[in-house]
C-alpha positions, -999 to 999 in steps of 0.1 A, spaced: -589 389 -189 -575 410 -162 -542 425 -173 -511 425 -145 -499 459 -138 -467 442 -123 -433 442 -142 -407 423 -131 -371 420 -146 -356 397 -160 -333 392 -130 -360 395 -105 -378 366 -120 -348 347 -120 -342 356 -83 -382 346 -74 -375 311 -94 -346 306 -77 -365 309 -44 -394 291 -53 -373 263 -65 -359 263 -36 -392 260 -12 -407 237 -34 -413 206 -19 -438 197 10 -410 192 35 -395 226 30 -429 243 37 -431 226 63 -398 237 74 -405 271 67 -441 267 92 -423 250 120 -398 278 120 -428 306 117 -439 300 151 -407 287 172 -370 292 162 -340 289 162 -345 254 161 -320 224 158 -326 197 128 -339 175 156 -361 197 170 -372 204 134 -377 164 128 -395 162 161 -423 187 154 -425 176 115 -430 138 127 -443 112 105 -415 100 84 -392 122 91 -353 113 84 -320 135 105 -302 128 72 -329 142 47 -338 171 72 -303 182 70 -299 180 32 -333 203 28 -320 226 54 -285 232 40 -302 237 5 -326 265 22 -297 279 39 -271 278 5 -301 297 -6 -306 325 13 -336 313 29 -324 299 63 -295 312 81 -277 294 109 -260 293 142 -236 268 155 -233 261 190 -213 236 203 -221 204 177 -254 218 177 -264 238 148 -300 260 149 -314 276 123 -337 305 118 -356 319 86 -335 347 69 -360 372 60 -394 368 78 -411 383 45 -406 347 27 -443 336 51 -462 356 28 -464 329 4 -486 310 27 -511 337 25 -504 339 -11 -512 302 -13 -541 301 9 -558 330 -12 -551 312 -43 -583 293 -60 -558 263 -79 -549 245 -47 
């Protein structure tokens, strides 16, 4: 058994389970891939390039959530209000994720 050299605080791991909490559902990784390649993006725009099922009202409640949570940030123009990812660094995981033999 491979032993971690990493040691995290206790309010570091608090912080990272806040933030994966955050990102953990389907739509909010989504989110987080539209935004990779093309932002600032309105929820719209967002829903437009997600597709399938995708609901203005339930796009709007996972983006305020990411963006409450440090995540997203915003812009309002106009009515109109676009929003980016925060810290770039957070599109890590997906390589995280992709490397990782569970999923």
């Amino acid at each position: 058994m491979k032993v971690s050299k990493r040691q995290f605080s206790t309010s570091k791991l608090h912080k990272v389970a806040k933030v994966l909490k955050t990102i953990s559902h389907p739509v909010k990784l989504e989110i987080l891939e539209v935004l990779e390649s093309e932002e600032p993006l309105d929820v719209s725009t967002i829903c437009e390039r997600i597709g399938a099922e995708c609901e203005i009202s339930m796009m709007s409640h996972h983006l305020t959530k990411m963006k409450d949570n440090h995540i997203l940030v915003s812009e309002k123009s106009g009515k109109q209000v676009f929003y980016s990812i925060a810290d770039r660094q957070i599109l890590n995981i997906f390589d995280c994720l992709e490397g990782c033999d569970m999923i």
